[in-house]
Structure formats: C-alpha cells, structure tokens
C-alpha positions in Angstrom: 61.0 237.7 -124.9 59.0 235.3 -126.9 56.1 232.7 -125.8 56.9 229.0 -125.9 55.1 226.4 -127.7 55.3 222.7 -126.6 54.3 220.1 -129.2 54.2 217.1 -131.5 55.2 217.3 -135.2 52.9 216.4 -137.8 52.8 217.3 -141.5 49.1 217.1 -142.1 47.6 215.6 -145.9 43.6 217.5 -146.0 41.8 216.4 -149.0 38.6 216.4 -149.7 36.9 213.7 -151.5 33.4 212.2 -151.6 34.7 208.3 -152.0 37.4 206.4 -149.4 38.2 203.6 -151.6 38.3 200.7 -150.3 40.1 197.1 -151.6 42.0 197.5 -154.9 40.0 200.7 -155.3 41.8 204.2 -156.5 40.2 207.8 -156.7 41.4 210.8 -156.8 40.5 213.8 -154.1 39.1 217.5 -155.0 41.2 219.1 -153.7 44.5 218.8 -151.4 46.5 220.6 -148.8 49.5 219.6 -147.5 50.7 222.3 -144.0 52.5 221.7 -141.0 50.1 220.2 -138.1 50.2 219.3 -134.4 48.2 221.0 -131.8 50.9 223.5 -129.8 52.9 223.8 -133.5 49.7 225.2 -135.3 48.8 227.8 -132.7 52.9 228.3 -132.4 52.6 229.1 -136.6 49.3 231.3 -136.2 51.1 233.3 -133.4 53.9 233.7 -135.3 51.1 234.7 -138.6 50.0 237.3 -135.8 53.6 239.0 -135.9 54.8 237.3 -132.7 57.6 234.8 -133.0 57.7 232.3 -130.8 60.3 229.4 -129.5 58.9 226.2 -130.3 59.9 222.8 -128.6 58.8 220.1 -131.1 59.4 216.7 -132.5 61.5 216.4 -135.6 62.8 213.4 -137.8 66.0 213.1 -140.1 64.2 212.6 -142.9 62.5 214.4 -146.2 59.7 215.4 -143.5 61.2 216.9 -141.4 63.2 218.8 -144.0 59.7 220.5 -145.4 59.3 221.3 -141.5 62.2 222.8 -140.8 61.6 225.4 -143.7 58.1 226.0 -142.4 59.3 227.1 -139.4 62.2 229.2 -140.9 59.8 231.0 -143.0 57.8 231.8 -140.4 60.7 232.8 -138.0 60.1 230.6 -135.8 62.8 229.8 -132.5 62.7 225.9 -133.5 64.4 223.8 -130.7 63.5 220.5 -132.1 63.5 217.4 -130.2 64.9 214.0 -132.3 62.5 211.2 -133.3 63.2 208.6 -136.1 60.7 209.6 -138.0 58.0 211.9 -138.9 54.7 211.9 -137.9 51.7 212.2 -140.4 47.5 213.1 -140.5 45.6 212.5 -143.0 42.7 214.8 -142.3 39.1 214.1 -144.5 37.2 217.0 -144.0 33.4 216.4 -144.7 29.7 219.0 -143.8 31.7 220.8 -140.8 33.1 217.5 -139.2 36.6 215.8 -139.8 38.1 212.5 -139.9 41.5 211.8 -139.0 44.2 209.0 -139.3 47.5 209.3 -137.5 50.7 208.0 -137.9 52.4 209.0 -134.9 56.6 208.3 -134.1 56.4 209.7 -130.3 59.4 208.0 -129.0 61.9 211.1 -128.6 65.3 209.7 -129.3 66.8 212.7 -127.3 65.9 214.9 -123.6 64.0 218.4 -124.5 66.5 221.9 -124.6 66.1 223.9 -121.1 65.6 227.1 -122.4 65.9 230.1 -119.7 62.4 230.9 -118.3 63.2 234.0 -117.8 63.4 234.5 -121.4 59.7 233.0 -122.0 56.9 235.5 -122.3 54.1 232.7 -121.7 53.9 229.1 -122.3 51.1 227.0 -124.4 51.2 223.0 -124.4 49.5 220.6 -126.0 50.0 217.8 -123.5 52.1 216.3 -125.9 56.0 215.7 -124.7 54.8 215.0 -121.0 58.1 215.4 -119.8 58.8 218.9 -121.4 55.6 219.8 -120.4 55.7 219.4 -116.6 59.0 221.3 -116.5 57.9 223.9 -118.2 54.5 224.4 -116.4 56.1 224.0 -113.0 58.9 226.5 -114.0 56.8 229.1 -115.4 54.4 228.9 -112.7 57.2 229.7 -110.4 58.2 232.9 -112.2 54.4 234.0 -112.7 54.6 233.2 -116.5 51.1 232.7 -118.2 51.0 229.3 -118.5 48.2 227.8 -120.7 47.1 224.4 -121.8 45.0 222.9 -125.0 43.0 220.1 -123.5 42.2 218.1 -126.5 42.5 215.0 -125.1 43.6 213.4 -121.6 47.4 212.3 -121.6 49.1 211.0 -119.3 50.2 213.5 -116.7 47.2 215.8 -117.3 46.2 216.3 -113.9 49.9 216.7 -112.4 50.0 219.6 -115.3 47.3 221.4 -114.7 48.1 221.9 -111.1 50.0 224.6 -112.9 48.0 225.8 -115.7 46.6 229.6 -115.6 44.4 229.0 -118.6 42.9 225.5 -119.8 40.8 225.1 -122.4 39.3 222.1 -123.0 37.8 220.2 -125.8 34.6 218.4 -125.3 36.4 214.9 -126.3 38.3 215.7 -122.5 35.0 215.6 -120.8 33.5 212.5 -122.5 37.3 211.1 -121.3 36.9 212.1 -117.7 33.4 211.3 -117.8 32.5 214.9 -116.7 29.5 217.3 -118.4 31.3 220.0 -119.9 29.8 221.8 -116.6 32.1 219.0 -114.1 34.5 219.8 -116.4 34.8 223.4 -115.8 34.4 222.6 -111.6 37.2 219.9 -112.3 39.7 222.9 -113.4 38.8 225.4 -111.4 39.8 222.8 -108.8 42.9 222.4 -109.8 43.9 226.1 -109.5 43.2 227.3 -112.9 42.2 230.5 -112.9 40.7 230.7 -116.3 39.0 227.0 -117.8 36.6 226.9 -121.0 35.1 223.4 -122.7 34.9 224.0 -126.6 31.9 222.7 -128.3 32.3 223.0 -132.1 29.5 224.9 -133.3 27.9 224.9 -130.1 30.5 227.8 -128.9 32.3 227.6 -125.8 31.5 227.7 -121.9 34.1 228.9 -120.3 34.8 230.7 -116.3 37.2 233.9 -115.5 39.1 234.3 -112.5 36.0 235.9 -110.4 34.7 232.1 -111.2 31.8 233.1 -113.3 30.2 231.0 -115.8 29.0 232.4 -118.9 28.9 231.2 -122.8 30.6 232.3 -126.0 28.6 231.0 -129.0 30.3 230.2 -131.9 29.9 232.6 -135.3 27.2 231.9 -137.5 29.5 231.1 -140.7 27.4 230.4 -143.1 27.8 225.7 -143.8 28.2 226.4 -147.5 31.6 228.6 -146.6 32.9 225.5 -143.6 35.5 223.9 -145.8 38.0 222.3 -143.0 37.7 222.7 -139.2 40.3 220.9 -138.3 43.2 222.9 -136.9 40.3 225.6 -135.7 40.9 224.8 -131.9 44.6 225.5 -132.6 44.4 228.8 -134.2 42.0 230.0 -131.0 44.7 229.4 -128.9 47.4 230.4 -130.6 45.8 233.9 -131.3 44.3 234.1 -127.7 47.6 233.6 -127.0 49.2 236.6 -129.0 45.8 238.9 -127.2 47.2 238.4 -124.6 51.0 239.3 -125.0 50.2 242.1 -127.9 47.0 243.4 -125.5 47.4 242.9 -121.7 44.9 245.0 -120.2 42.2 243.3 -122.4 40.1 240.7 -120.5 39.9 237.2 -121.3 36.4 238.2 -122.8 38.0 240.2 -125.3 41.4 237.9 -125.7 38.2 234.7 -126.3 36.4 237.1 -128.8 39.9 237.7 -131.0 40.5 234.0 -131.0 36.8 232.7 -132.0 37.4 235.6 -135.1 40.5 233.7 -135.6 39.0 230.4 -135.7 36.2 231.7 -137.8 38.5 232.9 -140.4 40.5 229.1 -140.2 37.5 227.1 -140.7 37.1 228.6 -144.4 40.1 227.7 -145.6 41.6 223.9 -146.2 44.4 222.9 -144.8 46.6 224.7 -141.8 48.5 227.1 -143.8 46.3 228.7 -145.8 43.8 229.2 -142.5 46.2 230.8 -140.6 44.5 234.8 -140.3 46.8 238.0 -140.9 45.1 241.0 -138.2 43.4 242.4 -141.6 41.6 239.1 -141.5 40.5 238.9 -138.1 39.2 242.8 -138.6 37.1 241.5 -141.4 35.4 238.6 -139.7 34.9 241.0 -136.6 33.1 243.2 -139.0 31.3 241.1 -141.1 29.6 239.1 -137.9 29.7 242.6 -135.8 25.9 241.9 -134.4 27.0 238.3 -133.3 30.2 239.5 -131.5 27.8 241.2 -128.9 26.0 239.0 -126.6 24.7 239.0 -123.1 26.6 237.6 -120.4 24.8 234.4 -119.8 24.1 233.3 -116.0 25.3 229.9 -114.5 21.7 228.7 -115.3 22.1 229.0 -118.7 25.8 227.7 -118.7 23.5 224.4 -116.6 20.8 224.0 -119.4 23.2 223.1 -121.8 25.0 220.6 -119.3 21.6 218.8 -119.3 20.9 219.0 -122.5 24.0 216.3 -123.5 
C-alpha cells in the first residue's frame, strides 16, 4: 500500500538575485535552481526522499516540461498517474531575507477526468486543494474506508469547505485565515468544526498553533536557524507535510506531537537549501537538525491562553 498525493504540476525556476530588471534591462542571478514544484507533488517527492513511494495524481503536459517531470518522478519511484493538460505550468520563485516572491504561470484546464485508483490500495491521502474534482472523491472515499486523509490549506479553493468535511488532518497556512477573515485562533475553531480531528495554522517563523483530537490548543515554535543559513523557504510547508506524512505511515503509535516535531526538522533542513530538490532531507538529515537544535525540540505545552495572546497580537 502506498499514500496518495493529489496535485498541480509545476517546474519551479529559484534564483536569487539582488536586481529585477525592469524595461529593456538584463542581469544575471547568483545563483539558480531549477526542481519539480507544486504543493501535494513536493511533499509526494520528500515522502518518497523519506523511503516511502507514493502514487501521485498530477497535472502533466505533452511537452519538453513535462518530459523533465516525468524523469523526476521516475527517479524517485514515484506511482505517477498523470492527468493531461496542454501545457506545463511554471514558478519563478525570488527568494530574498527569509521571504519569497512568486510568479505563476498556471495551465489548470485538465484536458482529461482523474484515474480511480482502488482505495483500498491507498495507505493515506494528502491534497493540496488543487484538482477539486479528484480531491472530493478522494476525501470522501477514503473517509469511508478510515484512510488518513489530510489536507495542505495554503490557500482557499473552491470546494474547500465541502473537502474538509472529510479531512482528518488540516493544516493551514496563515494566508487561509487572512482569506476567510479568521485569526489563526477562528481558524483552528473553523476546522475543528468541520470534523477535523487534527487542525494547525502555520506561521513562518512564528511556528505553528495547532489542536489534537482531545481539542487542545498548544504551540510549536519554529527552529531557531540561524537568518544567515535561510537561503529559500519556499517549498518548506510542503516538505512538513510530506514528512509528517511518512511519521505517520513509517511510526503509527507516535503522536501528532511527535509526527509535527519530525516535519518542522524536515522543514528546517528545506529552508537551507535552494530550490526543491536539493531541500528535500534524507532520515540522516533530519537526525542532524534534531540534534543540532536538541534544546529547542523540548518545549512546554502551552495553554489555550497562550495559543489566545498570539491571536491578539495580529
């Protein structure tokens, strides 16, 4: 049995440069990357890092692309059931002190209905919100057969809600909130309202707040990497979920504590590296950051009223 990732296609361009030229203007950036990208498909390629392979359902074009794509996801043994589009989707990604701009060229329009894969045959299921159809078949079906079912909330799409009326695990970027007009606190009431049993709001540096299925609030700060190592943070979020993800299949008596702990290591690790690929952690990697930020991994478990304090301090 192998999870299931849900997802759009990109092929992300990360450079680094201190100049966007502008008019008739040329430069030439730092430094360069060029990785596989999309939400679900990075934490389906950091799962698969982790020794897991999973099936992925994504978008792919008939074109040079999606070529480079396909031998991504070969060489990382990846169960590819690709879904046609015309053409291939793009970021260009300018990291820059910790933060990241991004431009997106995005061909969503699937030229073809997604594969119906077995669910019997899926260990757990991550989405991205991306493929909306996919995604509510999935989550519904999975749901039914008490498969993990788990959702990366970077943005609200258009069936959001409906989906996570069948979400187990949602976690939630702060960009949701500000979309649903919510605190990161709301936020965390507005999934545990709609059944899901574990819900977090990332916050960047700030660290997560997140809930367990006994409803309690409580905090996970971020790691204190040093700003001088932060090269590119972009793709972070995915790598979390992708190895909280593999924690939970490779470790299932672990808590979410512990599965939220592996991923932030995981995250730390992807943040010091440009571009997806080359921030994707091995276990020997993870080990390391665990050990090398050993008297940040153990915190206190916060109360609600600290979880409140930093709702009103947005």
């Amino acid at each position: 049995m192998r999870p299931l990732f849900i997802g759009q296609t990109y092929i992300d361009v990360t450079f680094l440069t201190d100049h966007i030229p502008v008019g008739d203007e040329k430069s030439v950036a730092d430094e360069y990357a060029v990785s596989f990208g999309g939400n679900a498909v990075t934490a389906a390629f950091c799962c698969a890092k982790l020794s897991i392979k999973p099936h992925l359902i994504a978008t792919v074009a008939d074109d040079w692309l999606g070529r480079m794509f396909l031998e991504m996801a070969a060489k990382y043994e990846i169960e590819l059931h690709d879904r046609k589009v015309e053409k291939s989707s793009l970021s260009f990604i300018m990291p820059s002190h910790g933060k990241r701009a991004i431009v997106r060229c995005r061909d969503d329009h699937y030229l073809e209905s997604f594969l119906k894969l077995d669910v019997s045959e899926i260990a757990a299921l991550h989405l991205d919100g991306h493929q909306p159809d996919a995604a509510i078949y999935y989550a519904r079906k999975c749901r039914e057969a008490g498969i993990l079912t788990s959702l990366d909330g970077g943005g609200v799409r258009s069936n959001t809600d409906e989906v996570l009326g069948f979400i187990d695990v949602a976690v939630v970027a702060e960009r949701f909130c500000e979309q649903l007009h919510k605190t990161p606190q709301e936020t965390l009431d507005y999934l545990k309202s709609r059944g899901c049993s574990v819900g977090a709001v990332t916050l960047g540096e700030r660290g997560m707040i997140w809930y367990d299925a006994a409803g309690e609030v409580r905090t996970l700060p971020s790691l204190p990497v040093p700003a001088e190592r932060v090269r590119d943070t972009s793709g972070a979020g995915d790598v979390f979920h992708g190895a909280y993800v593999y924690s939970y299949l490779k470790h299932p008596g672990r808590s979410w504590d512990e599965h939220f702990r592996f991923a932030r290591n995981a995250a730390a690790f992807k943040i010091q590296h440009l571009g997806n690929e080359a921030g994707l952690p091995t276990l020997d990697d993870i080990k390391a950051v665990e050990r090398e930020f050993a008297t940040a991994q153990v915190e206190p478990r916060p109360a609600r009223e600290k979880a409140a304090a930093m709702r009103t301090s947005r």
